[in-house]
C-alpha positions in Angstrom: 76.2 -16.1 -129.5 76.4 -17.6 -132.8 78.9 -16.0 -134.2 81.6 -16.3 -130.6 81.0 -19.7 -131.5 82.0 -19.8 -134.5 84.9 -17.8 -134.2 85.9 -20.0 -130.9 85.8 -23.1 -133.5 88.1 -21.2 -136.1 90.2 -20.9 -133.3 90.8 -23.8 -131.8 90.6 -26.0 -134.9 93.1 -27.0 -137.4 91.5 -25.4 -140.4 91.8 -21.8 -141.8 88.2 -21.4 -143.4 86.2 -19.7 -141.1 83.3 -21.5 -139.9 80.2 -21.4 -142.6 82.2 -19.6 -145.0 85.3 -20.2 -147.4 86.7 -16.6 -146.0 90.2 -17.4 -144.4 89.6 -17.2 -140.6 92.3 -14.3 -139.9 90.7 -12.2 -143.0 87.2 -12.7 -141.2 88.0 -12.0 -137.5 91.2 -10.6 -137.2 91.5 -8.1 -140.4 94.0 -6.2 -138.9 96.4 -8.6 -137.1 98.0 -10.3 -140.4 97.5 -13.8 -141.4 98.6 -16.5 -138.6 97.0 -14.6 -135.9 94.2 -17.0 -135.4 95.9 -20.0 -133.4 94.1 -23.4 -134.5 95.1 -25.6 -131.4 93.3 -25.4 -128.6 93.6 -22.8 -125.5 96.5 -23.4 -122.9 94.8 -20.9 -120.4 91.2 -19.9 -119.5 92.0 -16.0 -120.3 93.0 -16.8 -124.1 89.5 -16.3 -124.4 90.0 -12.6 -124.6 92.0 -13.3 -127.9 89.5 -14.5 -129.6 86.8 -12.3 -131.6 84.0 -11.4 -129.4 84.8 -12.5 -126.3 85.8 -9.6 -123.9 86.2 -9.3 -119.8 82.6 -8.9 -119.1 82.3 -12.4 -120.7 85.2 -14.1 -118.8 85.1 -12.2 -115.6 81.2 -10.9 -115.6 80.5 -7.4 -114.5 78.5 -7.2 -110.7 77.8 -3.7 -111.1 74.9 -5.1 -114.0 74.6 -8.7 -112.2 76.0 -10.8 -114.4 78.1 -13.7 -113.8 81.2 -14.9 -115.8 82.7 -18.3 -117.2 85.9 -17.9 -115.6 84.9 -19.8 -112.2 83.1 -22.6 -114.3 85.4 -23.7 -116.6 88.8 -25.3 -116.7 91.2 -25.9 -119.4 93.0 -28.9 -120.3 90.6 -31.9 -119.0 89.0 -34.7 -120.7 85.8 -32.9 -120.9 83.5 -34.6 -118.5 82.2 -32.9 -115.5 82.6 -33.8 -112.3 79.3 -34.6 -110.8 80.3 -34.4 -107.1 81.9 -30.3 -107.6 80.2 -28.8 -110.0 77.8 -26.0 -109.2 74.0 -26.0 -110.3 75.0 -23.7 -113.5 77.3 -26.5 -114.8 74.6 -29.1 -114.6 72.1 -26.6 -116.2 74.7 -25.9 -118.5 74.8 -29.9 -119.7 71.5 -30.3 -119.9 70.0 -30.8 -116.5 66.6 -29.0 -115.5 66.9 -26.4 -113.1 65.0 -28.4 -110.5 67.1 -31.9 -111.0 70.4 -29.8 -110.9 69.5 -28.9 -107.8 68.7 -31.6 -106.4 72.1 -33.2 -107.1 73.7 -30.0 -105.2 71.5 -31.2 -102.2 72.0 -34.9 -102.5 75.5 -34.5 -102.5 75.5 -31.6 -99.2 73.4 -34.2 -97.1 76.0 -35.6 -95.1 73.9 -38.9 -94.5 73.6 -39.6 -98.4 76.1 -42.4 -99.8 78.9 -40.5 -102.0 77.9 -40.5 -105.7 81.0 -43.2 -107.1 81.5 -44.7 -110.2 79.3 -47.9 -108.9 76.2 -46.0 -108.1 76.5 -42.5 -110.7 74.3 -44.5 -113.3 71.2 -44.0 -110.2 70.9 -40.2 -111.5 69.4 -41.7 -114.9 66.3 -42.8 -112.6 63.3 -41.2 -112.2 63.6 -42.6 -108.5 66.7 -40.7 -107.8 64.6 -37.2 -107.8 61.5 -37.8 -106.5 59.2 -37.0 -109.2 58.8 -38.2 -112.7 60.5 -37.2 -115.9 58.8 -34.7 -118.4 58.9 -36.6 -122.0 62.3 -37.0 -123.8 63.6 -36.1 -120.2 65.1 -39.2 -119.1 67.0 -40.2 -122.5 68.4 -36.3 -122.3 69.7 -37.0 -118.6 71.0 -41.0 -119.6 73.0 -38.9 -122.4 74.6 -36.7 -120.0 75.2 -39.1 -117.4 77.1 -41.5 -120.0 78.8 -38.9 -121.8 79.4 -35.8 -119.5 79.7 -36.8 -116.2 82.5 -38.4 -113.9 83.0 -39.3 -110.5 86.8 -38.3 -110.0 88.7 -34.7 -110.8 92.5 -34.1 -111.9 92.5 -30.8 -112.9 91.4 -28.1 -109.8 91.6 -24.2 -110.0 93.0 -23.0 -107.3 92.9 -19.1 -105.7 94.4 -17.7 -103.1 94.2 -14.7 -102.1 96.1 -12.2 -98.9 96.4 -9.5 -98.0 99.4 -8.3 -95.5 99.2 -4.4 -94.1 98.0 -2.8 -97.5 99.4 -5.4 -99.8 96.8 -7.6 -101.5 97.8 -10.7 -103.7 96.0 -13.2 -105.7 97.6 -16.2 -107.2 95.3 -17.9 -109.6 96.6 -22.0 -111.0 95.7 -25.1 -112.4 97.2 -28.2 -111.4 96.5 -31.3 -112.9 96.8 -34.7 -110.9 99.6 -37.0 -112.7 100.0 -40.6 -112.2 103.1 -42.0 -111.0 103.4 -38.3 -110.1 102.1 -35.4 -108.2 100.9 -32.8 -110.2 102.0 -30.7 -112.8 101.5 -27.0 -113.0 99.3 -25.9 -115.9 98.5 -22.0 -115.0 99.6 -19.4 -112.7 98.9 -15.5 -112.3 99.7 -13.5 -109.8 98.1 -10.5 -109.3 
């Protein structure tokens, strides 16, 4: 895991040393693609991912006939990096930090209709103990006030949309990402259509 890391760093950052190293980045991963292979700026689409050294489909799209899951439905491209706390499944709160039990709590919070909306006046309740019904385990409760400050948002602007039809034997999928502008309505960042 270590080393997709790394070679997601070197390729998404300016530099040209590889990570750990002073081996030029291209030399290390990409021997046999030249030099300016490796792209240092950061990804326009989900699916660069398979550029990179180490990452392959199983990775981005998972693989059901072994059970395993992929990234592609939990990530998004091109936000400010927080997650919003009213969408995101239990594996993105797990993913930040969240206990598997807390996570899920939050999923059913949010899915009982008589709970208030969590909002930017009341999102700083989910650093209580109170919140979840039980008490925090030691270091806990700093671990989730870090997440909640840093991580987490009330509000979305970038939203991954599929859609998928099939008419007679045709099937199609389009997959996008639109991003919510200000003053506008959205801008296109991704499509495929498959």
């Amino acid at each position: 895991a270590t080393a997709k890391v790394d070679a997601l760093i070197d390729w998404i950052d300016t530099g040209s040393t590889a990570q750990g190293t002073s081996e030029d980045e291209n030399s290390k991963y990409y021997p046999d693609m030249g030099s300016g292979y490796c792209k240092n700026g950061p990804l326009d689409f989900i699916e660069e991912l398979l550029l990179i050294a180490g990452f392959d489909s199983t990775i981005l799209y998972g693989d059901k006939n072994q059970g395993k899951i992929g990234i592609i439905d939990y990530i998004i491209i091109d936000t400010d990096g927080k997650v919003n706390i009213n969408t995101a499944p239990s594996e993105v709160l797990q993913a930040l930090g969240f206990a598997q039990d807390l996570a899920d709590y939050i999923i059913s919070y949010r899915n009982n209709k008589e709970n208030p909306p969590i909002d930017k006046n009341n999102i700083s309740s989910l650093k209580n103990e109170s919140f979840y019904s039980r008490s925090f385990e030691d270091g806990e409760g700093a671990k989730i006030a870090q997440i909640v400050d840093n991580y987490l948002t009330t509000t979305s602007a970038v939203f991954r949309i599929n859609a998928y039809s099939k008419v007679n034997n045709v099937r199609k999928h389009i997959n996008c990402v639109v991003k919510l502008i200000p003053g506008s309505l959205y801008e296109i960042k991704y499509w495929n259509e498959e």
